[in-house]
C-alpha positions in Angstrom: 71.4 76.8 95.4 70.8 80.4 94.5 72.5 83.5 96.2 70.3 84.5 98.5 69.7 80.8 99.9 74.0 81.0 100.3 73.4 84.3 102.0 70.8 83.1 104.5 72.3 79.8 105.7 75.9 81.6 106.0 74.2 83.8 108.6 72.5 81.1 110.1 76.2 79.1 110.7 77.7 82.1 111.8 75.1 83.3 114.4 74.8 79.3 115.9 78.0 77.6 115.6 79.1 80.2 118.7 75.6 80.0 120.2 74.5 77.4 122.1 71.5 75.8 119.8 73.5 73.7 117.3 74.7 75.3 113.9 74.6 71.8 111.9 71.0 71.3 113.4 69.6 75.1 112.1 71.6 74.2 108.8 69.1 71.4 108.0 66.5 73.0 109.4 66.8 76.4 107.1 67.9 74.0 104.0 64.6 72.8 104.1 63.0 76.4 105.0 65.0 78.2 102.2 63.9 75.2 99.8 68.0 75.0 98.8 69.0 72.1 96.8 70.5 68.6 98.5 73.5 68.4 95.3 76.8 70.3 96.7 75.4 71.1 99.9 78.0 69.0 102.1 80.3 71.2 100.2 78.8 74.3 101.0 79.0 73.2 104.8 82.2 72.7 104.5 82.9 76.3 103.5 80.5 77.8 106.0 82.4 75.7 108.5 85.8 76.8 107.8 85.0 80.4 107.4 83.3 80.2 111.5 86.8 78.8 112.0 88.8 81.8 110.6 86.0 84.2 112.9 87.4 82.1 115.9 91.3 82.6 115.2 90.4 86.6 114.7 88.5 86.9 118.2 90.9 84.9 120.0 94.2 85.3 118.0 96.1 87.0 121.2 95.7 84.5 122.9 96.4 82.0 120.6 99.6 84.3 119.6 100.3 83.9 123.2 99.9 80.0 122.9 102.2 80.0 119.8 105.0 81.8 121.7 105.1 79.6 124.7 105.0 76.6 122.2 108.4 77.7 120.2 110.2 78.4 123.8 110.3 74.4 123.8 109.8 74.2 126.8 107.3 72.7 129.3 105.2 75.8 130.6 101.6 77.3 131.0 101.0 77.2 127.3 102.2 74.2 126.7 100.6 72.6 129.5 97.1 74.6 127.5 97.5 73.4 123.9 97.9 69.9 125.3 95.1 69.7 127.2 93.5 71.4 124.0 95.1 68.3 122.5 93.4 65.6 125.3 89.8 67.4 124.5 90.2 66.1 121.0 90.9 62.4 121.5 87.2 61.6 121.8 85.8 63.3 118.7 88.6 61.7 117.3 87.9 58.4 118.0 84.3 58.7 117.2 85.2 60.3 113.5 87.8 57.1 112.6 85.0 54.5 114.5 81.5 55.8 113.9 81.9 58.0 110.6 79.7 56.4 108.3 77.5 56.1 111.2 78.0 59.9 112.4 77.2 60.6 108.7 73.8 58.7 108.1 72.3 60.8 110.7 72.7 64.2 108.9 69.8 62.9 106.4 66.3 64.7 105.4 64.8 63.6 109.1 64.7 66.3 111.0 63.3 64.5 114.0 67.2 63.7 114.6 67.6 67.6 115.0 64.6 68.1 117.5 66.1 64.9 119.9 69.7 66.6 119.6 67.7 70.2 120.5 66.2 68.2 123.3 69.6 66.8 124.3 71.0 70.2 124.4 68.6 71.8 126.2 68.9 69.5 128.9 72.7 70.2 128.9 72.2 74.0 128.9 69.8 73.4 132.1 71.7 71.5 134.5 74.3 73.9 133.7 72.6 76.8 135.1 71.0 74.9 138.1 74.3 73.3 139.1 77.4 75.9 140.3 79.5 73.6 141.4 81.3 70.8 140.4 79.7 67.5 140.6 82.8 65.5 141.6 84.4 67.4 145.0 87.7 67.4 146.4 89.6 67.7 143.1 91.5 71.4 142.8 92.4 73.0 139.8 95.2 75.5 140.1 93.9 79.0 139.3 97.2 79.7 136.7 96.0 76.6 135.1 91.8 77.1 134.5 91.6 73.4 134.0 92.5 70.3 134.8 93.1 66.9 132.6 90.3 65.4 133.7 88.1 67.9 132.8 89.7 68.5 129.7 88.9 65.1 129.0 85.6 64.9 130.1 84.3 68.3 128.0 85.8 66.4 125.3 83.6 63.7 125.3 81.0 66.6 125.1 82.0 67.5 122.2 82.3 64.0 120.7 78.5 63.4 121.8 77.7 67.1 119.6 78.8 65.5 116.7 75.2 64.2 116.1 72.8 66.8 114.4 71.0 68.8 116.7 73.0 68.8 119.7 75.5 71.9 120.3 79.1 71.9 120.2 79.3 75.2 122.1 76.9 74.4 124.1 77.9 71.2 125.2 81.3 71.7 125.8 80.5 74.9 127.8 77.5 72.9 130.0 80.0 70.0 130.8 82.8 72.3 131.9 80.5 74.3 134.2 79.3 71.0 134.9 83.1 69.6 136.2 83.5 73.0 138.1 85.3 75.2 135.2 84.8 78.8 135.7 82.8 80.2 132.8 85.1 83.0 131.8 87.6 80.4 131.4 85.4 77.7 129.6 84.4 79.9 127.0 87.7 80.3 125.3 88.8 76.9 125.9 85.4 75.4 124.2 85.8 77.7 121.3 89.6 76.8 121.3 89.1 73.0 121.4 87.1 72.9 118.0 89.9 74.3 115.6 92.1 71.2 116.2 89.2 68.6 114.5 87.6 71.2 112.6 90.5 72.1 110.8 91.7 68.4 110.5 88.2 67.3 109.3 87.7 70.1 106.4 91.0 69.8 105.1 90.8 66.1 104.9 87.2 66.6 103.2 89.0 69.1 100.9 92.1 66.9 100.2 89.7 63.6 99.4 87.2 65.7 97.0 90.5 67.3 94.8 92.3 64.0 95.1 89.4 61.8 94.2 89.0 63.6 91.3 85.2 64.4 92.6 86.3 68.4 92.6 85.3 70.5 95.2 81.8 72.6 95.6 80.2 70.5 92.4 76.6 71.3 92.9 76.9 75.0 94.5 78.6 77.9 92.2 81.5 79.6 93.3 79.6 82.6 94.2 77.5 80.8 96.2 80.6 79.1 97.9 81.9 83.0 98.3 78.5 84.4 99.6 78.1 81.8 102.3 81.8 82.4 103.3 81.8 85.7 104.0 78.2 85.8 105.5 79.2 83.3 107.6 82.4 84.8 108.3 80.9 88.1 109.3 78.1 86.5 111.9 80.6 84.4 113.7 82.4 87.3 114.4 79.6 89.1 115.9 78.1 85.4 117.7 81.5 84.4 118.9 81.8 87.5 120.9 77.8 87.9 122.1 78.5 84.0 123.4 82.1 85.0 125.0 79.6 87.9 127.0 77.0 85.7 127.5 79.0 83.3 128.7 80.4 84.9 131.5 77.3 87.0 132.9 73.7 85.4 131.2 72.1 82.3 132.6 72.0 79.6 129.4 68.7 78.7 130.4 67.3 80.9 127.9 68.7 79.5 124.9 67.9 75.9 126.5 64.2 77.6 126.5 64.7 78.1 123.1 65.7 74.8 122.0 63.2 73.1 123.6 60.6 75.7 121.5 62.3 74.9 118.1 62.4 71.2 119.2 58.4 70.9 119.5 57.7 73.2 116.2 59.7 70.6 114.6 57.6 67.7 116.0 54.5 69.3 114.9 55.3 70.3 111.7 57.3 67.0 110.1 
């Protein structure tokens, strides 16, 4: 991988791991655009990953400052009542990564066809989201001190356990399932990108613990300041994505960017 590769697919996991149009899916798509070599490149996702991570806990570290100091009060209040339903979102991707990850992992291959049915998927998600206002399932209230409830917690979690395939958007499908359920979208926007730091974080430092420990080392295949470049490119965008999807969120219709999908879905089609 040469600089400028790094450079380019750091910006491209910044700017879509906040936007709704699949980060992992764009990375395999501009691997292939960019021409940037298949040895080390897990690695390198790894690092692009955990830097979009750190962009998170800087947009959003008041309130999870806020979540911290409830938390030591040991005590059963509003934030603990948040961080364990942040907890209940990740018990499907959970289950998924320990059942299906060999099988999660064969799908994030050289066949981009995968990317353009997740695309597809996502779109679809994005859609409904937009058309639908209310929540499908009525006569379930969620107090307003709370923003959501367990089910839904649960439920947008097994969004994010289906967007562990390439293609099909984290963000964007834990957002479209909690609008879905009835969330308000000012709410669901922090919650979706709160819920990924808990298997993120897991997930890249288990990756991270296995490569040192199994002796395998860590970025073999990408130079360090390729690792670096990518980091901080990365870095960078998801700051500027995570707030444009927080905004966008809240006042935009999603059907744009499901437009979009859809578009990059058929280019893909037509030229693989």
């Amino acid at each position: 991988m040469d600089w400028w590769q790094a450079i380019i697919l750091g910006i491209v996991q910044g700017l879509t791991e906040f936007l709704p149009v699949s980060s992992s899916g764009h990375l395999m798509i501009f691997k292939e655009v960019v021409g940037a070599d298949a040895a080390g490149f897990l690695d390198f996702t790894v690092t692009v990953h955990f830097a979009t991570v750190l962009s998170t806990l800087v947009v959003f570290w008041a309130a999870i400052r806020s979540l911290l100091r409830g938390l030591l009060k040991f005590k059963w209040n509003s934030e603990t009542d948040y961080v364990a339903k942040l907890l209940v979102s990740a018990i499907p991707v959970a289950i998924v990564g320990v059942v299906f990850k060999d099988k999660v992992e064969a799908l994030f291959g050289e066949n981009l066809t995968i990317v353009a049915v997740g695309l597809m998927i996502t779109a679809a998600l994005l859609f409904l989201s937009d058309i639908i206002s209310k929540s499908v399932i009525k006569g379930i209230k969620v107090k307003e001190s709370e923003g959501i409830s367990w089910w839904q917690a649960f439920v947008v979690g097994i969004g994010q356990a289906l967007a562990v395939a390439p293609g099909i958007s984290r963000s964007g499908t834990t957002i479209a399932t909690g609008l879905l359920c009835g969330v308000r979208r000012d709410l669901m926007a922090q919650f979706s990108f709160l819920m990924v730091l808990i298997p993120i974080i897991g997930e890249q430092g288990l990756d991270i613990l296995k490569a040192t420990v199994g002796g395998d080392g860590f970025g073999g295949g990408v130079s360090p300041l390729c690792l670096l470049l990518g980091f901080v490119f990365a870095f960078v965008s998801g700051l500027f994505a995570c707030k444009a999807m927080i905004a966008l969120v809240k006042k935009a219709k999603l059907g744009w960017f499901s437009l979009y999908c859809i578009l990059v879905s058929i280019l893909i089609l037509i030229l693989t």
